[in-house]
KEDOPA-700950 format. One line per field, with one value per residue (C-alpha): y, z, x; residue number from 1. Coordinates in Angstrom, 2 decimals, m for minus. Layout:
BEGIN
py: Y	...;
pz: Z	...;
px: X	...;
pos: NUM	...;
***
This chain:
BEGIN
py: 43.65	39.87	40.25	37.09	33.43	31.58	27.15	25.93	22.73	19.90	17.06	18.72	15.10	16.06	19.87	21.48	23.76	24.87	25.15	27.06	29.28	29.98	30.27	32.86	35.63	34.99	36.09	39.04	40.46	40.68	37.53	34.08	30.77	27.41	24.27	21.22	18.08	15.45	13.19	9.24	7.69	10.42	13.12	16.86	18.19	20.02	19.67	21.13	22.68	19.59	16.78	14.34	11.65	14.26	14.51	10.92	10.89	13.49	11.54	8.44	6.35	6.77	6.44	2.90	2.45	4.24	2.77	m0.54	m0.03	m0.47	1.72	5.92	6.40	4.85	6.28	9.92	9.56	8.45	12.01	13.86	13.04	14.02	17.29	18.43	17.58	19.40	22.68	22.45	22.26	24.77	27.37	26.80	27.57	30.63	29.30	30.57	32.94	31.27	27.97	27.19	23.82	22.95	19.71	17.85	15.44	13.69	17.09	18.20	15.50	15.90	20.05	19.90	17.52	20.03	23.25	21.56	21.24	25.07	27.45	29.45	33.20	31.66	32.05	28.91	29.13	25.52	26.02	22.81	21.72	20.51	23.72	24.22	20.98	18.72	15.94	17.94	16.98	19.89	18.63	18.30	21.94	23.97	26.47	29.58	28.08	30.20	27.97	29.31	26.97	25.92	26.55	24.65	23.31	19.66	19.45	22.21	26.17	28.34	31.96	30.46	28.74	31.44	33.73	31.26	30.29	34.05	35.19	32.65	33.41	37.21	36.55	34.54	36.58	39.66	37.67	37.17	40.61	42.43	39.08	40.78	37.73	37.26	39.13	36.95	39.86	39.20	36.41	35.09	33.57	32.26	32.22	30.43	31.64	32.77	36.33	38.78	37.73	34.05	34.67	37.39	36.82	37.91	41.90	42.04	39.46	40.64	44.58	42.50	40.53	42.83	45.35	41.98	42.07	39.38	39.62	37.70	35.77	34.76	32.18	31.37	28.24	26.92	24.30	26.22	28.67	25.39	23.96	27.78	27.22	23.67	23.91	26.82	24.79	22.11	24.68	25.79	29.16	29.77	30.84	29.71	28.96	29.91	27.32	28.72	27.70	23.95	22.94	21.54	19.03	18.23	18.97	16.36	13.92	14.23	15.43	18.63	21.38	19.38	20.78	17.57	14.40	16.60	19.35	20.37	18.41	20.08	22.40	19.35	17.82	20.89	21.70	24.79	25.50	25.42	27.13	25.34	26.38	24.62	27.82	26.60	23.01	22.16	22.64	21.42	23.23	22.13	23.68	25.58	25.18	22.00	19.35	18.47	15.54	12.60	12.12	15.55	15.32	16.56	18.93	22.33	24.79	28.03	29.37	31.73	32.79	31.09	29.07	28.21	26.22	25.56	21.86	21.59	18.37	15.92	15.20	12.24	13.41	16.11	13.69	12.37	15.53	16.06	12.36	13.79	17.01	15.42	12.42	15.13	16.75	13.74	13.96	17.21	17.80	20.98	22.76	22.95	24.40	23.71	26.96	25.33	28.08	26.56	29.22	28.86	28.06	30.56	33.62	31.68	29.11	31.21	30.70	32.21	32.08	29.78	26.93	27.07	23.67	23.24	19.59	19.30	21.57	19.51	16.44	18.04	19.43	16.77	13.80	16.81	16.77	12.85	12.73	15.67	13.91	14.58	16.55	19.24	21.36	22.19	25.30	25.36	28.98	29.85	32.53	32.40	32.41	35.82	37.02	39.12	36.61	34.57	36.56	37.98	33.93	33.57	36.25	35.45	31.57	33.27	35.77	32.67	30.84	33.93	34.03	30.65	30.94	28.09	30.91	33.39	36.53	37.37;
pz: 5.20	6.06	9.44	11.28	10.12	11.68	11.53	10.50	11.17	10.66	8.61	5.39	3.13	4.65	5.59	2.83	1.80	5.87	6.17	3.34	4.04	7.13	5.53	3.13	5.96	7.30	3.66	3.23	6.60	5.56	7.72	6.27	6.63	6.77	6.68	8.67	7.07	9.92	7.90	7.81	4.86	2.55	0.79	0.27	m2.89	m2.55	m0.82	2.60	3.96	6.44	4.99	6.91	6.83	8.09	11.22	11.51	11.64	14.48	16.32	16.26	13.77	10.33	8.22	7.63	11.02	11.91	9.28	10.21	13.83	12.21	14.99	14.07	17.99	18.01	14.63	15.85	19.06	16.77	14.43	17.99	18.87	15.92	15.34	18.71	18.37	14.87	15.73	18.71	16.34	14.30	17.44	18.45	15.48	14.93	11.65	13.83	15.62	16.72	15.60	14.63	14.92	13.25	13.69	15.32	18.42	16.15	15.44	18.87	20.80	18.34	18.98	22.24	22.55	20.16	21.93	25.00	23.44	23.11	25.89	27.59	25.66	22.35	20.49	20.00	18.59	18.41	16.06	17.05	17.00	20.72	21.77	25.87	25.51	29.16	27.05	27.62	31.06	32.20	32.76	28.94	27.99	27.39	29.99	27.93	24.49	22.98	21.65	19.07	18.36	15.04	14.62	11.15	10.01	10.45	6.36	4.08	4.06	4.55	5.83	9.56	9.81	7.65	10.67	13.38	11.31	10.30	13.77	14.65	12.13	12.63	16.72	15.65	13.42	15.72	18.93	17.16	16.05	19.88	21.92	24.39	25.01	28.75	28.72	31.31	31.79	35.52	36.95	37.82	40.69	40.64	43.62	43.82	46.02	45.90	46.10	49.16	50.58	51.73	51.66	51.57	51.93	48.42	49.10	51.39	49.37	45.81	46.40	48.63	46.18	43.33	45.22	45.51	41.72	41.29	38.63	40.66	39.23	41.12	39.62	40.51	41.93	40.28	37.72	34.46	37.16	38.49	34.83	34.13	37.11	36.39	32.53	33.11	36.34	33.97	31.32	34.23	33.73	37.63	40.08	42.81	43.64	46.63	46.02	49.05	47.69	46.70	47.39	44.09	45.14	47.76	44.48	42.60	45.49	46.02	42.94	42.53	40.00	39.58	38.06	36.75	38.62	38.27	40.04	42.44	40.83	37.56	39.80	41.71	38.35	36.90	39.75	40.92	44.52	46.28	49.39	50.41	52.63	52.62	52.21	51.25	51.65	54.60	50.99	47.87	45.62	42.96	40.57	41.84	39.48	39.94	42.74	45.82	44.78	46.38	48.28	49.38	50.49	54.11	54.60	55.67	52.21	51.44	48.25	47.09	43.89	41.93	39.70	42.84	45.98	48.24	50.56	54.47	54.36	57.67	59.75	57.87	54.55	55.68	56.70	53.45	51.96	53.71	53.14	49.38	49.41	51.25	48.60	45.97	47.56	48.20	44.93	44.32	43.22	44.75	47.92	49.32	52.32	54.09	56.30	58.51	59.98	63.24	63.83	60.50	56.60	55.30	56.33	57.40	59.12	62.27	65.69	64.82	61.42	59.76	58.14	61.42	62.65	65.16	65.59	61.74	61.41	64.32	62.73	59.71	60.98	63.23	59.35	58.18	61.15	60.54	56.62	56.03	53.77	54.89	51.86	52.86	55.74	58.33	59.84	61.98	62.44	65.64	63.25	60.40	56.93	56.63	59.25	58.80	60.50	57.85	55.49	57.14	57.24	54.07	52.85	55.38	53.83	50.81	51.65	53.01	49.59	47.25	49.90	49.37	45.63	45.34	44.10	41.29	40.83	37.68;
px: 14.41	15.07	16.10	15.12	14.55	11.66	12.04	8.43	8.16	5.35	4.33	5.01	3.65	0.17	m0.18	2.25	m0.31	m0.95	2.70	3.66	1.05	2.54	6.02	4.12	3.22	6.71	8.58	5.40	6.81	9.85	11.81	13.18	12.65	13.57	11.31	11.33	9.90	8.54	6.80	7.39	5.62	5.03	7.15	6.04	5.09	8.56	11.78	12.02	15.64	15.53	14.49	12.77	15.63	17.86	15.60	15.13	19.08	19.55	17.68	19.90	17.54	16.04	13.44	13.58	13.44	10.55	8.61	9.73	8.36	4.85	3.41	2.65	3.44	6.64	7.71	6.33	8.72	11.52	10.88	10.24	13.64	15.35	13.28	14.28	18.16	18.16	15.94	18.96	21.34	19.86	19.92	23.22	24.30	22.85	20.63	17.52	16.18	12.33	10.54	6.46	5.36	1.79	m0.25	m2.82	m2.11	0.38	2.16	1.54	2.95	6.16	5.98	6.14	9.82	11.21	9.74	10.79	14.59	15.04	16.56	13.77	13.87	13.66	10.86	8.38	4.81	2.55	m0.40	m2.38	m6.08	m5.82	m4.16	m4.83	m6.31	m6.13	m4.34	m0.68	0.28	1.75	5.23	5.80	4.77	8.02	8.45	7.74	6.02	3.12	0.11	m3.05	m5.52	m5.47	m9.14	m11.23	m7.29	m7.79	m7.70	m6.98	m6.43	m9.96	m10.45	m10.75	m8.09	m5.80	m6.72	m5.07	m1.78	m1.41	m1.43	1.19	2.90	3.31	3.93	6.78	8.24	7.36	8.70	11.95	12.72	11.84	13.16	15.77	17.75	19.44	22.54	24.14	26.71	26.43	25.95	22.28	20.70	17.75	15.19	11.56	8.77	4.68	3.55	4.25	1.18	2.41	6.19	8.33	12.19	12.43	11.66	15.03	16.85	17.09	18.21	20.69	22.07	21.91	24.43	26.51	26.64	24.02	20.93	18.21	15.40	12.40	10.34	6.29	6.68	3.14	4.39	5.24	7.35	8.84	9.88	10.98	13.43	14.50	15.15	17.34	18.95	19.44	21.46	23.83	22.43	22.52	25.83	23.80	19.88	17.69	15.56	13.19	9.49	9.40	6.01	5.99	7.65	4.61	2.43	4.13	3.84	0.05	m1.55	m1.43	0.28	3.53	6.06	7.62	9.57	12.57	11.65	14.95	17.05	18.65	20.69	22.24	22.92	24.72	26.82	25.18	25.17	21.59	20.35	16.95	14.17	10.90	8.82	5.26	5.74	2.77	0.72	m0.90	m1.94	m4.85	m7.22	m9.81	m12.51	m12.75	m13.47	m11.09	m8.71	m10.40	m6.76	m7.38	m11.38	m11.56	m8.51	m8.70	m7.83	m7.03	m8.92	m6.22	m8.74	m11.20	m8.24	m6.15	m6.80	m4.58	m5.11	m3.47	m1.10	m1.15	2.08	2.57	2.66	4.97	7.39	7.07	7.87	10.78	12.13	11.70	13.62	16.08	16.58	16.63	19.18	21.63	23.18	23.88	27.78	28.35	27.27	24.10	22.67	19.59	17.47	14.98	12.85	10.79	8.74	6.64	7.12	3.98	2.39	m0.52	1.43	1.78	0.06	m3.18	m2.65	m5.90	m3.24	m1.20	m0.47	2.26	2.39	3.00	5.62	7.14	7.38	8.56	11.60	11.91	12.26	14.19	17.00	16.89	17.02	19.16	22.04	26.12	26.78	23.87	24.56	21.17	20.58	17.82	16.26	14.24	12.52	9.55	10.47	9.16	11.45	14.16	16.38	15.61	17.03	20.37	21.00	20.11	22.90	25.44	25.55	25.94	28.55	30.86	29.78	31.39	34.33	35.26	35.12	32.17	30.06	31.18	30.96	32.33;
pos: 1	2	3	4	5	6	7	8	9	10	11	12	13	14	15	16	17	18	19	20	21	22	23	24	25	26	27	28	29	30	31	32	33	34	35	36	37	38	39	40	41	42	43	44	45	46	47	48	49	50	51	52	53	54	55	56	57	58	59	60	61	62	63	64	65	66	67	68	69	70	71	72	73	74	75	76	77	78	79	80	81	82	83	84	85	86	87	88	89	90	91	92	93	94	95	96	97	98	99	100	101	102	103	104	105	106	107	108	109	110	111	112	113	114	115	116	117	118	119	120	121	122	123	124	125	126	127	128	129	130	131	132	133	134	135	136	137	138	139	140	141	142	143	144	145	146	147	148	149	150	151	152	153	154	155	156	157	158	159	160	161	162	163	164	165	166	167	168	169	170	171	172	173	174	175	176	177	178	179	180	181	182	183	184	185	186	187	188	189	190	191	192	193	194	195	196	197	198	199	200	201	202	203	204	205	206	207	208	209	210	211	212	213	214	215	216	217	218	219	220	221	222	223	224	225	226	227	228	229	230	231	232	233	234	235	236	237	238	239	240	241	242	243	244	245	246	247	248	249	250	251	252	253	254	255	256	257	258	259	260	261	262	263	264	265	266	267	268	269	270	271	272	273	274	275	276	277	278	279	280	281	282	283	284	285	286	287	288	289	290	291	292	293	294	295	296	297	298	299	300	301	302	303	304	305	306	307	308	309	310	311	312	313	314	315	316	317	318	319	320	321	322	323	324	325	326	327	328	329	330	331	332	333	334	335	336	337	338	339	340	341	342	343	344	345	346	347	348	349	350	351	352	353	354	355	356	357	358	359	360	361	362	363	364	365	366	367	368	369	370	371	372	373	374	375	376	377	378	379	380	381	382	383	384	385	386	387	388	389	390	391	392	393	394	395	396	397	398	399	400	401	402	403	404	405	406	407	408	409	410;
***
């Protein structure tokens, strides 16, 4: 049965026999496809669907152009463009149902704009020969993109690399046909935060919400979580955020897992009203494998594991941060609502607590009470985040947010 259609895309004027392959397991398991053509200066053996002029198009240029530019990065950016506007395209109008991508850095660099173009829930394999490689910054890789290295491929189909490109292309197919897409029959709010052990507000919050007809979403705020949040932010997917974990925000600021220059922004963009609390922010988190940032050389850390470490920020730097949220937060079109909780933003921010450190947290909230733009409204908290006060706060905004109509509920 031909139940689902799978987009391969990829330089089909240099890896048609790689791609076809791959187009061959799809049709074997039964699902369709249609080809992508990203090439510049050659042509495939055989037409694609898409040709590669009608991707150079949906991108605002051509061909010609990209040739012209006599540079393969510039003319790879111009195809980039285009192949993320058309597999779009494609989506939207229900010609697909999940996308592979195959290349090397070239075809990489290219898969990850159009991965990146996709709503998170849709399927999206990379086969690439740098897969998990340190060259993808992490604020390009799509929120929820699956990657296989593409193992002995650089040139021509053997029984090593046949193993890599049919895996990706059975987990595309097989991604496609169980995907449970959001149902967005209520509507959503999305929260950010860390695991019980560091905050908590989430335990009382989401049974809360959920009786108020909400589906809650709580998002890992450790990069990829982060870009998870702001892509669908971005989309409008939310009624309303509780944006209540945005250290990365700090992260972005002093090097460590940054979930993108964007990061609590999209929501502002799209409308959606935000409730803020700066749960987490006193921190940076890095990689803990390897060695302390040299920006970060000195501080007192948290090892949360053996991949995460967590570094103590100075007064100074927390002013910083809160000069950033606060700029973030000055252009938001629709409500937002700031909870400032003095008595502690972590569970081991407390007197006592090892990361405790009262004269920071002072002259945080003190640059918050002084940046805090007029369309955001402050509500300092004599409480811990973890507190139930918090909470009840946290819910009563809310409640007046529904009343007024600024948040829907249906």
């Amino acid at each position: 049965m031909e139940d689902k259609t799978i987009l391969v895309a990829g330089t089909y004027d240099t890896k048609d026999d790689e791609l076809g392959y791959l187009a061959e397991v799809i049709r074997g398991q039964g699902g369709k496809v249609l080809s992508m053509d990203v090439s510049v200066l050659g042509d495939p053996g055989r037409p694609s669907d898409i040709s590669k002029h009608e991707v150079a198009e949906a991108g605002g240029s051509s061909i010609e152009e990209a040739i012209a530019s006599g540079d393969e990065n510039s003319a790879m950016q111009i195809m980039g463009a285009g192949a993320a506007a058309k597999a779009l395209e494609l989506y939207r109008g229900g010609l697909i149902d999940g996308v592979i991508v195959l290349g090397g850095t070239m075809g990489t660099d290219l898969a990850l704009d159009m991965c990146a173009a996709l709503p998170v829930g849709v399927p999206k394999y990379i086969v690439s020969t740098v897969a998990f490689s340190p060259l993808m910054p992490p604020e390009r890789i799509p929120a929820d993109v699956q990657m296989i290295l593409w193992a002995g491929g650089l040139y021509g189909l053997n029984s090593i690399c046949k193993a890599s490109l049919s895996q990706a292309a059975g987990a595309a197919l097989g991604a496609a046909r169980a995907a449970e897409p959001p149902k967005r029959d209520r509507p959503l709010i999305g929260m950010t935060s860390f695991g019980k052990t560091v905050l908590r507000y989430m335990v009382a919050l989401k049974p809360a919400l959920e009786d108020r007809g909400f589906e809650v979403a709580v998002f890992h705020a450790t990069g990829m979580g982060g870009r998870a949040f702001e892509s669908l932010a971005a989309e409008g997917a939310f009624a309303a955020v509780m944006d209540f974990a945005p250290q990365e925000v700090s992260n972005h600021l002093f090097g460590g897992l940054s979930a993108g220059a964007d990061r609590m922004t999209n929501a502002g963009k799209s409308g959606t009203p935000q409730l803020v609390a700066p749960g987490c922010y006193d921190l940076v988190d890095f990689v803990g494998w390897q060695e302390v940032p040299a920006q970060l050389k000195g501080r007192e850390t948290h090892a949360h594991n053996r991949l995460l470490t967590s570094a103590l920020l100075d007064a100074d730097e927390r002013r910083q941060v809160a000069q950033a949220i606060c700029g973030k937060l000055s252009t938001a079109r629709a409500p937002v609502a700031v909870l400032l909780p003095a008595g502690g933003c972590n569970e081991w921010d407390r007197p006592g607590a090892p990361l405790h450190d009262a004269s920071g947290l002072a002259a945080f909230c003190q640059a918050m009470r002084a940046c805090c733009p007029e369309n955001a409204e402050l509500h300092e908290l004599g409480c811990h985040i973890n507190d139930a006060e918090f909470a009840a706060k946290a819910l009563e905004i809310m409640d007046g947010w529904i009343a007024s109509g600024a948040v829907k509920t249906g």
